[in-house]
MARROZA-570847 format. One line per field, with one value per residue (C-alpha): y, z, x; residue number from 1. Coordinates in nm, 2 decimals, m for minus. Layout:
# residues N
yy: c(Y  ...)
zz: c(Z  ...)
xx: c(X  ...)
tilo: c(NUM  ...)
//
This chain:
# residues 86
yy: c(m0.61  m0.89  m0.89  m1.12  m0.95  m0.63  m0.54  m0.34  m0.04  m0.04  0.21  0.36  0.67  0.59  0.83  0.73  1.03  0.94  1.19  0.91  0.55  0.32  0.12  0.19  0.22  m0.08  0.04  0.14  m0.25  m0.32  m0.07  m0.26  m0.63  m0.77  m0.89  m0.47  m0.35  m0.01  0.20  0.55  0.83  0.99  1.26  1.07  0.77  0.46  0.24  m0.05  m0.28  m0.64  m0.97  m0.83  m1.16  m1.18  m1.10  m0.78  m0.67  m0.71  m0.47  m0.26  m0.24  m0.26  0.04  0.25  0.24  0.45  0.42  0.16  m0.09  m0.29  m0.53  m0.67  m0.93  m0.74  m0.40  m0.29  0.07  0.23  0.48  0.82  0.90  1.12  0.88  0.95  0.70  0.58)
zz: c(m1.62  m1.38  m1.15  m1.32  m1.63  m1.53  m1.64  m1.39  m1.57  m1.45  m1.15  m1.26  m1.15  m0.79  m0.51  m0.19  0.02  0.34  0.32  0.57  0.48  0.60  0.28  m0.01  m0.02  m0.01  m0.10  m0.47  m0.50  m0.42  m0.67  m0.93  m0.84  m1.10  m0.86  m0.70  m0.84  m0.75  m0.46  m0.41  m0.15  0.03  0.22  0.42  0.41  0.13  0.03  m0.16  m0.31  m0.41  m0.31  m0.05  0.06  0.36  0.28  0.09  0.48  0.64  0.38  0.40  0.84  0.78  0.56  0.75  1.10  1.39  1.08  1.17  0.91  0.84  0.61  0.61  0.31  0.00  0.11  0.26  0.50  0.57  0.83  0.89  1.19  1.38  1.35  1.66  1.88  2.07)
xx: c(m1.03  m0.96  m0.64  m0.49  m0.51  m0.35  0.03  0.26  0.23  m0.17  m0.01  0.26  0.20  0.19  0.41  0.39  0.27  0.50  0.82  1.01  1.07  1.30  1.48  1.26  0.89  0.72  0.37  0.51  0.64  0.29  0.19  0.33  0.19  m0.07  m0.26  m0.31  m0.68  m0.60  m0.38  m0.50  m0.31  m0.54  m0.35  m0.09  m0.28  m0.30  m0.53  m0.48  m0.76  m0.57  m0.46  m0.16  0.09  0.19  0.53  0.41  0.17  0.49  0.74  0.50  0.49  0.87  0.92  0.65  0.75  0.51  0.20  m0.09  m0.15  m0.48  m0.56  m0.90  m0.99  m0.85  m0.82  m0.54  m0.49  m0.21  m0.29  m0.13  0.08  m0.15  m0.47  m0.68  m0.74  m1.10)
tilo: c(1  2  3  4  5  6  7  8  9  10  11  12  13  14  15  16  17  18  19  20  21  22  23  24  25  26  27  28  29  30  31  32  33  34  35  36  37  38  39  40  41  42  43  44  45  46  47  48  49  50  51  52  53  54  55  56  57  58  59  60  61  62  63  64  65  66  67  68  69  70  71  72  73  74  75  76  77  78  79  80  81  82  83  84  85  86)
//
């Protein structure tokens, strides 16, 4: 099924694996767009596959503060807190 064909109950099932927001959880917002092919927790991380607005990248940086957030073409990580470095 195409993006645009999806309804928002395509994720409905989504819980975001971070115990510690600030506001609500952006990434289950996301979770509901049409335009989200998939978002899957892996451990304390997330990745989304979809078109992800600007507006949406930046909620999502917002609400997880101290987590490093990439988004490269259509696929979108959210890392966990303790990812090593070099």
């Amino acid at each position: 099924m195409s993006p645009a064909g999806r309804s928002q109950r395509d994720h409905p099932g989504f819980d975001c694996p971070v115990p510690l927001h600030h506001g609500l959880c952006a990434l289950q917002g996301v979770a509901m767009h049409a335009s989200t092919d998939s978002i899957e927790a892996i451990g304390s991380a997330v990745v989304v596959h979809g078109t992800i607005s600007e507006e949406d990248l930046t909620s999502i940086e917002d609400s997880h503060p101290g987590r490093h957030v990439v988004l490269d073409g259509d696929t979108l990580v959210l890392w966990p807190a303790d990812k090593p470095t070099g």
